[in-house]
N, C-alpha and C positions, 0 to 999 in steps of 0.2 A: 641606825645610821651606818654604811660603807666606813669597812676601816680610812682610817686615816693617814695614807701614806703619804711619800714626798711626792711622789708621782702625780699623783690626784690632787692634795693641793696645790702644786706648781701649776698641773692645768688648770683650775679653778679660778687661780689668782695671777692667771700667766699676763691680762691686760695692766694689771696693776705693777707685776712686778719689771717689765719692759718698761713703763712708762716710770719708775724709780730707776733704773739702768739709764734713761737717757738724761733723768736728772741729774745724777753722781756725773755721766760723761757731762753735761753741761758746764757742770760746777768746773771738772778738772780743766774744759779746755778754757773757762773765766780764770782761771788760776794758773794760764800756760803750758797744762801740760797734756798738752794735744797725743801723746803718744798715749797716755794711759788711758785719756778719752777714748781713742779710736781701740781699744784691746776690749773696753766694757763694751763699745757701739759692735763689736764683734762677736759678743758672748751673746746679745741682745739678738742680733741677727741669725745667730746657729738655733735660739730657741724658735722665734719665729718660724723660720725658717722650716724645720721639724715640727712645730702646729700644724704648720703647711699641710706638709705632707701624712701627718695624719691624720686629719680634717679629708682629705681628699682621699686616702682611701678607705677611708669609712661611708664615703657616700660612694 
């Protein structure tokens, strides 16, 4: 088995762990607190984001 870095499993487990990020934002903004919501929905976005783009130059 491929070592086990952060790197590899972060892409691995990159659908699971986006979709636990917009959990935790949900929770904060049922809890009012829209700003720390919108900080995680932004860490959520840079990984995305960066999938993107290396999905896309790998093909």
């Amino acid at each position: 088995m491929a070592e086990e870095t952060v790197a590899a499993l972060a892409q691995l487990y990159l659908g699971n762990i986006l979709y636990a990020i917009e959990l935790a934002a949900s929770s904060l903004d049922a809890d009012g607190k829209a700003e720390n919501a919108a900080y995680y929905r932004g860490i959520a976005r840079k990984l995305a984001e960066a999938h993107g783009r290396e999905k896309a130059a790998t093909e």
